[in-house]
The first five atom37 places (N, CA, C, CB, O) and aatype in JSON, in Angstrom:
{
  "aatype": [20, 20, 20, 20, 20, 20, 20, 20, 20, 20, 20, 20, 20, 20, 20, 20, 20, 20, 20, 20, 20, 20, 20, 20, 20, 20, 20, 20, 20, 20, 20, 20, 20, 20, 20, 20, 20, 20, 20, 20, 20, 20, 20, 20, 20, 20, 20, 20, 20, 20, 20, 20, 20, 20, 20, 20, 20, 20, 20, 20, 20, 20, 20, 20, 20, 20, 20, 20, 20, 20, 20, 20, 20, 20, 20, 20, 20, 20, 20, 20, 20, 20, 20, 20, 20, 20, 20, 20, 20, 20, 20, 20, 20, 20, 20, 20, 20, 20, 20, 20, 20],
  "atom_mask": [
    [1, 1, 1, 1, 1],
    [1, 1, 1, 1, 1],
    [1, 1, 1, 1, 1],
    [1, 1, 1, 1, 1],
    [1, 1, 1, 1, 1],
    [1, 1, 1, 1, 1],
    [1, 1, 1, 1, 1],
    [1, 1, 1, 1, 1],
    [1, 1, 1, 1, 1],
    [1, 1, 1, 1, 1],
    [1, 1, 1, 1, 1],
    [1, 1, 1, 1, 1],
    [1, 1, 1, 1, 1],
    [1, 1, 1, 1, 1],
    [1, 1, 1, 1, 1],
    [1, 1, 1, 1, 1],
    [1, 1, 1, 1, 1],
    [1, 1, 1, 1, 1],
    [1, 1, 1, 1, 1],
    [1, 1, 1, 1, 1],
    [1, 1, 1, 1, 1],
    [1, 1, 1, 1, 1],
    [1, 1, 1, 1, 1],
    [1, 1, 1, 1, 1],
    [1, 1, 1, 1, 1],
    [1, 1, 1, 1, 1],
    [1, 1, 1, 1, 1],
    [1, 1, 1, 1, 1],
    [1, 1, 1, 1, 1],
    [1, 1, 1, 1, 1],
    [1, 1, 1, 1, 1],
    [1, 1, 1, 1, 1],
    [1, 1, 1, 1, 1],
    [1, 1, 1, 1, 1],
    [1, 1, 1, 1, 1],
    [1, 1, 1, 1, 1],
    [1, 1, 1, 1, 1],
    [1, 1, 1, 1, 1],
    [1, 1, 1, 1, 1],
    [1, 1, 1, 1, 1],
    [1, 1, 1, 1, 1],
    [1, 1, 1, 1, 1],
    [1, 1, 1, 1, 1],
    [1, 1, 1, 1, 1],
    [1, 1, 1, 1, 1],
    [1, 1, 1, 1, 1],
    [1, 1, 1, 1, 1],
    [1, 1, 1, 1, 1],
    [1, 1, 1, 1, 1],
    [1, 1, 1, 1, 1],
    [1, 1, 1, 1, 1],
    [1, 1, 1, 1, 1],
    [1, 1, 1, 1, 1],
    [1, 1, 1, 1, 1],
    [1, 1, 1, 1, 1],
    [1, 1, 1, 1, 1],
    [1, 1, 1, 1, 1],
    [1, 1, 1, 1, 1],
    [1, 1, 1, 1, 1],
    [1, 1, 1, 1, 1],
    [1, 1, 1, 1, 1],
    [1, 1, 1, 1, 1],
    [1, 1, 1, 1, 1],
    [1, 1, 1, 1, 1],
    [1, 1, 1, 1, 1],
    [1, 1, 1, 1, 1],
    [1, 1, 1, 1, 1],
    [1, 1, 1, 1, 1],
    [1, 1, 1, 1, 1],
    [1, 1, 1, 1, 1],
    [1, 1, 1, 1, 1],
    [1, 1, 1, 1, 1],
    [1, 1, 1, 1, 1],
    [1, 1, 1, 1, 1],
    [1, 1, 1, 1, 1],
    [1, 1, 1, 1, 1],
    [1, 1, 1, 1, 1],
    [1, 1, 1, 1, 1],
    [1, 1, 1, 1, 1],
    [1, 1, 1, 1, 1],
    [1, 1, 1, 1, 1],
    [1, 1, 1, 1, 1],
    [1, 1, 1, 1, 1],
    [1, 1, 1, 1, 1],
    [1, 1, 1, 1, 1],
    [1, 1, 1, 1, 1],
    [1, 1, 1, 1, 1],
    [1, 1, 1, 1, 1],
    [1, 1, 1, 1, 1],
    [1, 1, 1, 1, 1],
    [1, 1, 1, 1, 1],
    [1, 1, 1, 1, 1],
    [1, 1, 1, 1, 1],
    [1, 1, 1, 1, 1],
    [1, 1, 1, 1, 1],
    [1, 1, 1, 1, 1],
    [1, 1, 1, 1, 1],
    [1, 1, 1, 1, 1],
    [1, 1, 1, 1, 1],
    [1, 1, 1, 1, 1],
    [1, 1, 1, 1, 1]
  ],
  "atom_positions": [
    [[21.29, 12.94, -82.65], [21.52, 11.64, -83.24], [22.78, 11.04, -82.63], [21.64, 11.74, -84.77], [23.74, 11.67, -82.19]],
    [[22.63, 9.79, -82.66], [23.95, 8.76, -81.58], [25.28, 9.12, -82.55], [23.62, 6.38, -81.51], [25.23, 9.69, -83.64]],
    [[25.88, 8.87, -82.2], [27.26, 8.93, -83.09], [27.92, 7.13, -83.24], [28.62, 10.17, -82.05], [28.23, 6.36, -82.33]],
    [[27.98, 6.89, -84.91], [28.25, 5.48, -84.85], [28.72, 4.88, -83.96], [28.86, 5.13, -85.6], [28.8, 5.7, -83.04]],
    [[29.26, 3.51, -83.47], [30.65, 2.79, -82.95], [31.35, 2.44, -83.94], [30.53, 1.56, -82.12], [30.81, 1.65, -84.71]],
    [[32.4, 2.77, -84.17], [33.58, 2.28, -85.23], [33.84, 0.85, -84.86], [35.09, 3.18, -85.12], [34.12, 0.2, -85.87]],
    [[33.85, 0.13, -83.74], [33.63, -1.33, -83.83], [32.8, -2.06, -84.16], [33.72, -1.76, -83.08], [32.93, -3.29, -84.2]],
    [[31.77, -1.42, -84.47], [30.83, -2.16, -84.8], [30.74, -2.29, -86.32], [29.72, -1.7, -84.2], [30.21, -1.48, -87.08]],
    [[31.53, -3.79, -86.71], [31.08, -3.76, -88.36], [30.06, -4.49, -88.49], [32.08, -4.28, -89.44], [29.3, -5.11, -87.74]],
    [[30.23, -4.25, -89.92], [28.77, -4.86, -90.78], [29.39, -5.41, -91.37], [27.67, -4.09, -91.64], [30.42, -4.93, -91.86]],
    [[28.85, -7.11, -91.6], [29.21, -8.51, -91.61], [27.64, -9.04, -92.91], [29.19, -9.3, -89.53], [26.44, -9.17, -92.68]],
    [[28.47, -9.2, -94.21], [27.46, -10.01, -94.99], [27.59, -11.85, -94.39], [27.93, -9.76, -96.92], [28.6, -12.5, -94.14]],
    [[26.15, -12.24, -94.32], [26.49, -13.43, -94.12], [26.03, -13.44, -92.74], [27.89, -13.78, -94.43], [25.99, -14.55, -92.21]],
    [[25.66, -12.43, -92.03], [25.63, -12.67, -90.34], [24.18, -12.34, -90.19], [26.74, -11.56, -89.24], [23.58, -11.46, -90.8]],
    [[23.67, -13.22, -89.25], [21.92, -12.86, -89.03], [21.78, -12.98, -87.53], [20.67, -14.11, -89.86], [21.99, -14.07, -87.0]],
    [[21.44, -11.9, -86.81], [21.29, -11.94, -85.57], [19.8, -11.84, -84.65], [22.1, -11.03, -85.33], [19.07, -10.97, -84.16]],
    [[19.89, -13.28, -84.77], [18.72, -14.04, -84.3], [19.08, -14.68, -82.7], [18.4, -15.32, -85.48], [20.22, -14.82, -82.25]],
    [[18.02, -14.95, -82.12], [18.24, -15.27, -80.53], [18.65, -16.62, -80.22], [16.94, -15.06, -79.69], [18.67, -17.03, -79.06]],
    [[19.01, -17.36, -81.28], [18.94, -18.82, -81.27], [19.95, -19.08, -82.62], [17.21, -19.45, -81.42], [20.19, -18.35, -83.58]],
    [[20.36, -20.19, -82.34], [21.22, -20.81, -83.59], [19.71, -21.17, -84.63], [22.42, -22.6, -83.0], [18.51, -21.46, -84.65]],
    [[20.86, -20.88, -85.35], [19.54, -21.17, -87.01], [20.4, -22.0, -88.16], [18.93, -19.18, -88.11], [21.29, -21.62, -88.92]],
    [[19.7, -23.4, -87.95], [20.01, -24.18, -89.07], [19.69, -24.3, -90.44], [19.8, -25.01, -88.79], [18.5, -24.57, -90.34]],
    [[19.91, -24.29, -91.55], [19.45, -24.92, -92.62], [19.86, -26.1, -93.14], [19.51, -24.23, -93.42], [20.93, -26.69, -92.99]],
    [[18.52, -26.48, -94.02], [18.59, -28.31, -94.41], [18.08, -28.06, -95.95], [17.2, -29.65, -93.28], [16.87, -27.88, -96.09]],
    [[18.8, -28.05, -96.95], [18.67, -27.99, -98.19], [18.3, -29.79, -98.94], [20.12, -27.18, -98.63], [19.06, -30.72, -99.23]],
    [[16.79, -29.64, -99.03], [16.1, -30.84, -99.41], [15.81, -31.06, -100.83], [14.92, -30.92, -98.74], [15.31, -30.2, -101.55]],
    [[16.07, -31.98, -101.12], [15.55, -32.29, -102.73], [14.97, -33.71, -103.12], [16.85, -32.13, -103.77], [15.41, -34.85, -103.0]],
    [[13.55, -33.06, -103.73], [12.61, -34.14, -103.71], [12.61, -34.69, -104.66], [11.47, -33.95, -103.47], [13.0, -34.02, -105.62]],
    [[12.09, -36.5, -105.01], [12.68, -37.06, -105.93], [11.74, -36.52, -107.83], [12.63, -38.82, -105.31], [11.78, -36.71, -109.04]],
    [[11.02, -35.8, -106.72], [9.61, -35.26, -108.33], [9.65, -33.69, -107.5], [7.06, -36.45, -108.38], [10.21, -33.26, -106.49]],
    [[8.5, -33.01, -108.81], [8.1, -31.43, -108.13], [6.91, -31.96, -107.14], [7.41, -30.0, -109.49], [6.11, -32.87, -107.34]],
    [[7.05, -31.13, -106.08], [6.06, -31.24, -104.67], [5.45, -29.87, -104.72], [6.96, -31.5, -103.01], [4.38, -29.66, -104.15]],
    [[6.07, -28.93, -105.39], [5.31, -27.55, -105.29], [4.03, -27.24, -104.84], [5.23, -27.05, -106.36], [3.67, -26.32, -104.1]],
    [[3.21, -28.37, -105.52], [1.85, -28.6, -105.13], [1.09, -29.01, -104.4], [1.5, -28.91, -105.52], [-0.14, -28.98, -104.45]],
    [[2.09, -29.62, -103.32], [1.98, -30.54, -101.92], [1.97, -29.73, -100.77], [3.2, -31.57, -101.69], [2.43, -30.04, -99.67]],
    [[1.29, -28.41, -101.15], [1.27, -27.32, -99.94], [-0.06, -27.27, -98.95], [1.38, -25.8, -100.63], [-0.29, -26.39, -98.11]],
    [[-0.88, -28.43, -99.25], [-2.15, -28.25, -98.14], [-2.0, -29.08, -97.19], [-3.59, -28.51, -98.6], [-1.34, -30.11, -97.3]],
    [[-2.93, -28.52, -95.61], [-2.41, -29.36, -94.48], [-2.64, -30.76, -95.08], [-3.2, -29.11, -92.98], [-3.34, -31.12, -96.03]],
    [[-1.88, -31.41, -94.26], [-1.34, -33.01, -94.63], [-0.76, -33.79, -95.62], [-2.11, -33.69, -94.6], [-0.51, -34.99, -95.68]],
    [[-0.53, -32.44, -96.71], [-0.06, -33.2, -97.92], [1.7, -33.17, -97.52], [-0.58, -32.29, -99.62], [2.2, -32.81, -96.45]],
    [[2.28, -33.59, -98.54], [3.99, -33.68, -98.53], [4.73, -33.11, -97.95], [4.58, -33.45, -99.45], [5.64, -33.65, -97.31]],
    [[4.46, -31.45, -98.03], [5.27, -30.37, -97.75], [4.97, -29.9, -96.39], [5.12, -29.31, -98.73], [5.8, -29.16, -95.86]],
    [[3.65, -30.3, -95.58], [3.73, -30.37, -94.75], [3.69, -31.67, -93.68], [3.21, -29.64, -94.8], [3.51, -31.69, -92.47]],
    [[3.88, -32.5, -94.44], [4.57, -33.56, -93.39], [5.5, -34.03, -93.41], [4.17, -34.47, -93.16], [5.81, -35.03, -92.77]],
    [[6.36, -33.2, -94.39], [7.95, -32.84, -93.94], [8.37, -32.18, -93.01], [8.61, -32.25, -94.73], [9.14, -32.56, -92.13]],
    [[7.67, -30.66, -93.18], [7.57, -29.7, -91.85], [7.61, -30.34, -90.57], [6.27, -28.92, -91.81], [8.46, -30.17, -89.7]],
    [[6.41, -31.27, -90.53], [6.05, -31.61, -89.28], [7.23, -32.47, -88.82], [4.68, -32.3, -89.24], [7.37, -32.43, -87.59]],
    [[7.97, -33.1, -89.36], [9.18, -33.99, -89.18], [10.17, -32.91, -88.89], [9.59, -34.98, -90.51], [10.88, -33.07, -87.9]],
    [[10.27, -32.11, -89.42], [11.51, -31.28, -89.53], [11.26, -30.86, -87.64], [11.4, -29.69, -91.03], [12.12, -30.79, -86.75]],
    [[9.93, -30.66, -87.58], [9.5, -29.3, -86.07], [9.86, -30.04, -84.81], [7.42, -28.76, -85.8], [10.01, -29.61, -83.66]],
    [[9.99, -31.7, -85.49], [9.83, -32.49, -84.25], [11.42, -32.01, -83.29], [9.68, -34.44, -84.76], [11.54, -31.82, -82.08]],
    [[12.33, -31.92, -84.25], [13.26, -31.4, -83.74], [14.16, -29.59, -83.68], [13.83, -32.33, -84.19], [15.31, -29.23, -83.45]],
    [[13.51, -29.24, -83.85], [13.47, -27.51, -83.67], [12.14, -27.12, -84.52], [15.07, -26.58, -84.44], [11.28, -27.73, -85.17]],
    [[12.48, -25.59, -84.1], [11.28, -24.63, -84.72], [11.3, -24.41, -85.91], [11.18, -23.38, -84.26], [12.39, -24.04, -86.33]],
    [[10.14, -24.54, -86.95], [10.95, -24.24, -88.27], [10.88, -22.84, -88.22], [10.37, -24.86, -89.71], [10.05, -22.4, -87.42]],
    [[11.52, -22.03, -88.87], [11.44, -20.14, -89.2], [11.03, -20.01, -90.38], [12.89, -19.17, -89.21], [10.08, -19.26, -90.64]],
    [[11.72, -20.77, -91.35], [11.38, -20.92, -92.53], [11.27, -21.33, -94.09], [11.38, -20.54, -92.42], [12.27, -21.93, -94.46]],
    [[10.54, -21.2, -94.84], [10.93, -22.58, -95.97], [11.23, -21.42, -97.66], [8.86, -24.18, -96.21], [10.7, -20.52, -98.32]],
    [[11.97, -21.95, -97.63], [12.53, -21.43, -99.08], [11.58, -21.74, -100.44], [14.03, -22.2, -99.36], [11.02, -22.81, -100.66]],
    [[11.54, -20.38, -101.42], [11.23, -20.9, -102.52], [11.47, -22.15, -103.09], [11.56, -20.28, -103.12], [12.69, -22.24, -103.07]],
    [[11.0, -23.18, -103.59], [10.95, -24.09, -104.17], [12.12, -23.95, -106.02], [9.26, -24.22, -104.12], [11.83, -22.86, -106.51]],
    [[12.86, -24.48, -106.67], [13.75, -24.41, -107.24], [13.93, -25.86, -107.98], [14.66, -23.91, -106.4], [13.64, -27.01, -107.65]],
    [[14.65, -25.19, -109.31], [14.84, -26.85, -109.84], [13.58, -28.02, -110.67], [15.17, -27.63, -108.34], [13.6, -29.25, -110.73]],
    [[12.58, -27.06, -111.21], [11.28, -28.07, -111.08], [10.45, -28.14, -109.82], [11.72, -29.51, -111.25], [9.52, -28.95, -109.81]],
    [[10.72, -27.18, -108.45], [9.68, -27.76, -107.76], [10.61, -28.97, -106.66], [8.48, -28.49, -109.01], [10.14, -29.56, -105.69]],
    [[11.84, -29.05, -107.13], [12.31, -30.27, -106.36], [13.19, -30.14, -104.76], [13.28, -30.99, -107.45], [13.34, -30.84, -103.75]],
    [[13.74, -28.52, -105.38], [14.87, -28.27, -104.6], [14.49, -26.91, -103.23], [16.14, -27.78, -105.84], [14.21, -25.89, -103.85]],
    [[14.44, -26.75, -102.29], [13.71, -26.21, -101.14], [14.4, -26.28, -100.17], [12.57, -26.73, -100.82], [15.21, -27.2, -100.07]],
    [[14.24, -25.14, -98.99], [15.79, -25.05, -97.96], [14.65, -24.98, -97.33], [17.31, -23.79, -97.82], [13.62, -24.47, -97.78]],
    [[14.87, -25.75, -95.77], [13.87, -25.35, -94.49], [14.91, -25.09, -93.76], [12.76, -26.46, -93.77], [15.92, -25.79, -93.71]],
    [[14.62, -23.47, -92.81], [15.64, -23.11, -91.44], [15.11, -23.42, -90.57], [16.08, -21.8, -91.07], [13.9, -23.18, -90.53]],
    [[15.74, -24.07, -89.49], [15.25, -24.3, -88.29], [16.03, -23.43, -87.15], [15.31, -25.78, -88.07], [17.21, -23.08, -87.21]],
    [[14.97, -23.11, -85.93], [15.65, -22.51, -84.72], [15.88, -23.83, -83.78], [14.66, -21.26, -83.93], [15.19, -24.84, -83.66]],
    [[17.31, -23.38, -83.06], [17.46, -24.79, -81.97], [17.61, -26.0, -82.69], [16.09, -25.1, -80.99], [17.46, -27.04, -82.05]],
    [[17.83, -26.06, -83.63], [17.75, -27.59, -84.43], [18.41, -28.56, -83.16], [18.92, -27.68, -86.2], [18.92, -28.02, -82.18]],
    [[18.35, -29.82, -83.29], [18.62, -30.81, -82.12], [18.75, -32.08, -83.27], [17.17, -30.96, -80.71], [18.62, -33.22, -82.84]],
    [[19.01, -31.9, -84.69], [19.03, -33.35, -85.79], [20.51, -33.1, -85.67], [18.18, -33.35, -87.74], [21.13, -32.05, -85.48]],
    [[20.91, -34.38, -85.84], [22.56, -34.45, -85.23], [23.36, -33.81, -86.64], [23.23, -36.48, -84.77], [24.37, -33.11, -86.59]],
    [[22.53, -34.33, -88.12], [23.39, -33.75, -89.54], [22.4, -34.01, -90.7], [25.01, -34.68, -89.92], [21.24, -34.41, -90.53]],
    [[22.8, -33.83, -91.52], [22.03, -34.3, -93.01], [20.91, -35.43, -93.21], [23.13, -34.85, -93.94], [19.76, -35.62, -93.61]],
    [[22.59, -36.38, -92.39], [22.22, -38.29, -93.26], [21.02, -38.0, -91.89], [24.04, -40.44, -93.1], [19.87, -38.11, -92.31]],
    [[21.12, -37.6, -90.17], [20.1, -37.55, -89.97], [18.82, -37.18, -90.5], [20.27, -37.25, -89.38], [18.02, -38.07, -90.2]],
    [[18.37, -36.43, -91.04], [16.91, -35.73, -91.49], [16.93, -36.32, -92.6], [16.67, -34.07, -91.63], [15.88, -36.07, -93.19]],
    [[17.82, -37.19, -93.38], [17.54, -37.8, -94.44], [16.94, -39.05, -94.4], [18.49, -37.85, -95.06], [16.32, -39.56, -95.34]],
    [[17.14, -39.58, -93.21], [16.69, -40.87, -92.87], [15.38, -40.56, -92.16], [17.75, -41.69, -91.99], [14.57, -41.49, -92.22]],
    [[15.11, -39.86, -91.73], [13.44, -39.3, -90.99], [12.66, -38.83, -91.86], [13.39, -38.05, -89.9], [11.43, -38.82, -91.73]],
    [[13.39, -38.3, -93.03], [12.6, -38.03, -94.48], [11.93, -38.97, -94.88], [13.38, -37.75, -95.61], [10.75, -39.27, -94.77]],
    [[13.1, -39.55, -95.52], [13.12, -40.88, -95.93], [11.87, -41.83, -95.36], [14.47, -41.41, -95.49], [10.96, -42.43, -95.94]],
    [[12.14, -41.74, -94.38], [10.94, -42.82, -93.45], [9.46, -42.55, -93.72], [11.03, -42.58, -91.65], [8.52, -43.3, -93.47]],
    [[9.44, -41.46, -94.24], [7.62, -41.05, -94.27], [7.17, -41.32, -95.25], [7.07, -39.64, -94.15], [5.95, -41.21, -95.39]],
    [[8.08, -41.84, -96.46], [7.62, -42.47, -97.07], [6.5, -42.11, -98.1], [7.45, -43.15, -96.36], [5.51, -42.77, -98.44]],
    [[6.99, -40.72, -98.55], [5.94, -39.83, -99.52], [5.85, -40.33, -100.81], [6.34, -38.33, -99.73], [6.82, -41.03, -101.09]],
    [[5.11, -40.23, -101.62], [4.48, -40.4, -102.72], [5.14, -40.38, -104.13], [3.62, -39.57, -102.65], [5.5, -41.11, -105.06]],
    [[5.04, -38.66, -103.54], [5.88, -37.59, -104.63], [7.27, -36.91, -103.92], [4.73, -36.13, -105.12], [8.11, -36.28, -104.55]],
    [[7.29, -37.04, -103.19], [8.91, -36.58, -102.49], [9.7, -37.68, -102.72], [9.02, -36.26, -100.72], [10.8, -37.45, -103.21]],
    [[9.37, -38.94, -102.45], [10.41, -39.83, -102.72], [11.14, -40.0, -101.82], [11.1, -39.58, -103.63], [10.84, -39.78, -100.64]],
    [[12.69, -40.61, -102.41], [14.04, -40.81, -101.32], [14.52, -39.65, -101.91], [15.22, -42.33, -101.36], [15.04, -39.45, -103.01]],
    [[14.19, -38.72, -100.73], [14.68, -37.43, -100.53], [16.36, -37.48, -100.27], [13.86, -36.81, -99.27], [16.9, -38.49, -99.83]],
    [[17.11, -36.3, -100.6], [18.65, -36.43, -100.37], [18.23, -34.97, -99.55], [20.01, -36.5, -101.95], [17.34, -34.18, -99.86]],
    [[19.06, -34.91, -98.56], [19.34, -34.04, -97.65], [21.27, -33.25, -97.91], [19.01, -35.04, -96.13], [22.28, -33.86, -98.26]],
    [[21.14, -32.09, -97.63], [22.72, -30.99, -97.37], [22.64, -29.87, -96.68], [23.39, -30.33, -98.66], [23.64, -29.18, -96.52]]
  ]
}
């Protein structure tokens, strides 16, 4: 068996992935929980989100259904008020004027 490296610590908080990994903590103006089939809400947020990185992945839903984290790989959205305004634009039903953090 290898014998540890003593430099090598262990770091809560650290995820070592091949790519920067963003998160975008979204909150919709109603519950969307239910907006999970192709073309409904939740995925044509996704699809907005992919336009600018990969998504990895989407968080339990929280809050009523309102509150949901998507990670992206490579993200390329400049901040928040960005993806809030591309949210915003699609102009959903039941998502509403989404707030982005």
């Amino acid at each position: 068996m290898a014998t540890a490296n003593p430099a090598n610590a262990i770091e809560f908080g650290k995820h070592n992935y091949g790519a920067t990994m963003t998160s975008w903590t979204i909150t919709a103006a109603a519950d969307i929980s239910a907006e999970v089939n192709p073309g409904e809400e939740v995925g044509q947020i996704l699809e907005c989100l992919a336009q600018h990185g990969t998504v990895m992945g989407l968080s339990d839903h929280a809050t009523g259904g309102t509150v949901f984290t998507v990670t992206l790989e490579n993200s390329s959205w400049a901040d928040a008020a960005a993806v809030q305004t591309a949210l915003q634009a699609l102009s959903l039903s039941t998502a509403g004027a989404m707030t982005v953090a």
